[in-house]
Structures are given as C-alpha cells and as structure tokens.
N, C-alpha and C positions, 0 to 999 in steps of 0.2 A: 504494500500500500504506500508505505513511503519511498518508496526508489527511486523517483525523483531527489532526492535530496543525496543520496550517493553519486551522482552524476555532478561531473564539475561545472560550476557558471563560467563562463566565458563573456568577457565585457570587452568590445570592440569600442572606440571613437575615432573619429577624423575631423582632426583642428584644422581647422583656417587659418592660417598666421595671419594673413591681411587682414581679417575680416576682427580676430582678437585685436590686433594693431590699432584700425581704425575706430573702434569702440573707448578702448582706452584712451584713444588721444580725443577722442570727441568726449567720453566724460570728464576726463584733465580739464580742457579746454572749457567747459561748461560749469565745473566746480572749483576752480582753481579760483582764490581769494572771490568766492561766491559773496561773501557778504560786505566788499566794500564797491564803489564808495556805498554808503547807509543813507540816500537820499532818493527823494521823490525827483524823478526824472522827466521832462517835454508831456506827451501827452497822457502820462499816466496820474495828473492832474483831475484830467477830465475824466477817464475813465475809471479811475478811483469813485469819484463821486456819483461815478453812474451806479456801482456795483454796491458803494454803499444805501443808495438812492434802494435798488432791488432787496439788500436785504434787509431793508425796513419797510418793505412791501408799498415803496411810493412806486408806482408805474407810469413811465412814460415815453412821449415819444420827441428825441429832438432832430436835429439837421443833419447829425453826424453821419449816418444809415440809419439802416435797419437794424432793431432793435437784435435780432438773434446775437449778435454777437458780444453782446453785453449781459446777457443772459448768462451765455457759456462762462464767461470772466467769473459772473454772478455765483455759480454751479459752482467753479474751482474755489472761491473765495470760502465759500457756506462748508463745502467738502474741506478747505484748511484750516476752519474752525474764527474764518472773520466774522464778526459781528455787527459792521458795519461803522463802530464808531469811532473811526480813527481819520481825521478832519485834513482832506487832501487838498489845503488851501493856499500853497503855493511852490512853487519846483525848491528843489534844494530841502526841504522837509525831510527827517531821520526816514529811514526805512523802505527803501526800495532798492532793486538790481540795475545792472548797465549794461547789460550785455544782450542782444537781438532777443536770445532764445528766454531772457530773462525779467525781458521788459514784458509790462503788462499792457500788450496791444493787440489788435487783432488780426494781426499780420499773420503768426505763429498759430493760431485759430483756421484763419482761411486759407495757409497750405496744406494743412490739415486736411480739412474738407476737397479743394482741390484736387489733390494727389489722391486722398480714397475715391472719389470720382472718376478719375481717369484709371484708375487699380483695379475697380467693380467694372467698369464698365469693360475692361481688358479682358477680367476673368467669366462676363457674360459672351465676349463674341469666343472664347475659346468653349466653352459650353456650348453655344450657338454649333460651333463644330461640330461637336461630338454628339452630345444627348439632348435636341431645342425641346424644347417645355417640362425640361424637367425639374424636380424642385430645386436645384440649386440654379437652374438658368433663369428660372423666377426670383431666388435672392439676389441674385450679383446684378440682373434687371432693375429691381426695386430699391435694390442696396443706390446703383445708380442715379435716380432719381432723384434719392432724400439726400444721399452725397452731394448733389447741384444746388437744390433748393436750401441749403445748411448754407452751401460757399454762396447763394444769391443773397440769404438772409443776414447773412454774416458783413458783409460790403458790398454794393451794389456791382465792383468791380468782376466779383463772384462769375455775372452774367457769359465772361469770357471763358469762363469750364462749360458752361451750356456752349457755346459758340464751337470749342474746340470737338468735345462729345460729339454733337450733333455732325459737325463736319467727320468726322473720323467714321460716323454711322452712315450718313453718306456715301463717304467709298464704298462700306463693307456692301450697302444695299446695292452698291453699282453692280460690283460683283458678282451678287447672291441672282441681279437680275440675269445676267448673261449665262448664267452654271444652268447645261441643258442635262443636269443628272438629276435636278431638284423636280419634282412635278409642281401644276399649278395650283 
C-alpha cells in the first residue's frame, strides 16, 4: 500500500539566468532607497485628494477623466489601510515616492489595462485557432472587452487600445474572410 514512498523523488528545475537577472535588477531598481525623498510629488497633489475624497464616500466627477481610475488609486489606498485623512495640500509635503512605478498616477494603472488588452485579446485569436466558442475563447473574448473599457475609463487616452485591438481584429477578419477551409 505504501510503495510509493520506497520509490525515490526526483526534482528537476531549469533556471533562467536572464530572466533571474532581470527581476533582481528590476526589484533593486524599484526598492533601492524606496522611501526617500518622503515628499508629496506634481500631481499626486491632486490625486491624493481624489482618493481621499473616495474614501470618505464624497463622489464625484471632475475634468481630469474618467472617474475609473481614481477608483482603482481608491481600491489600493482602502486595500493599504488609508483612511483618507492625510491632507495632500501642497507638493513637497512628508510622504510620498519619486520614482514612475512609485508615483501615484494613473499612468502605471492604464499600462496595466492596456497590455492585458492586447494579452486577452492575443490569447482569444490563438483560441480562435484552435477551439472558436469554447469557454476559454469566450474568457480571453470578454477578458478583452472589460481590459479596453478599464484603459477607456481609466484616461480617455485608453480609446487608442480600442483603436489598436480593433485594427489588429481587422486583419485577423481579413484573413479568416479569404480561408476557403472555413465554411459559411
């Protein structure tokens, strides 16, 4: 009954050296003297106040975009246990990052969205290939969608992943019209 366990385990791996490499030097890079300088940076002025604004349950709409992405800021903040009441009234104030990935903007939000857009929608036309209406060509389908509408909601700039999407489903449709193996 037990003789499995007389039988030796055997543990294979294959490391990546680059791929280790590149992780390490992007964590360095990203944690290295993380907490100076300790000041409220350009426009996380503004977006402070929004996120504080959210989770005091004032809602609203201003000029900057679309509200989604003030939400998400919103989410991170509530998820790292902000409260909202720390008074982001003017640059150079204690306690902020400096570094792209570190600033609280929604730049780092909408490549986000972006990139999983173009990813789902990647892994729907390979689907498309193999198995079309299967349940995972219906996720990576859908996954597509809410991936665009996230990056539209997030900055209106967003609209240019629908732009590229659509154009790239374009071709694939051009394709899929002239393929005399497909029936009608």
């Amino acid at each position: 009954m037990w003789g499995f366990l007389k039988r030796p385990v055997v543990v294979t791996a294959d490391i990546n050296l680059s791929l280790v490499a590149l992780t390490g030097m992007g964590l360095l890079s990203r944690l290295w003297r993380l907490t100076y300088p300790r000041a409220v940076v350009f426009d996380e002025v503004y977006y402070g106040q929004y996120i504080s604004f959210y989770m005091k349950q004032i809602f609203f709409l201003d000029d900057s975009g679309p509200p989604f992405g003030h939400m998400v800021l919103a989410l991170g903040g509530y998820l790292g246990g902000f409260d909202g009441n720390f008074l982001w009234n003017r640059i150079g104030a204690e306690n902020a990052l400096i570094t792209q990935s570190r600033l609280m903007l929604l730049e780092s939000v909408l490549i986000f969205f972006n990139l999983l857009a173009v990813l789902s929608y990647l892994k729907f036309f390979n689907c498309q290939k193999h198995s079309p209406f299967s349940l995972s060509w219906w996720f990576w389908l859908t996954l597509t969608g809410v991936a665009c509408s996230c990056a539209v909601g997030i900055k209106y700039m967003g609209v240019f992943t629908y732009v590229l999407v659509l154009g790239v489903a374009a071709v694939h449709a051009w394709h899929l019209l002239g393929d005399q193996t497909l029936s009608n």
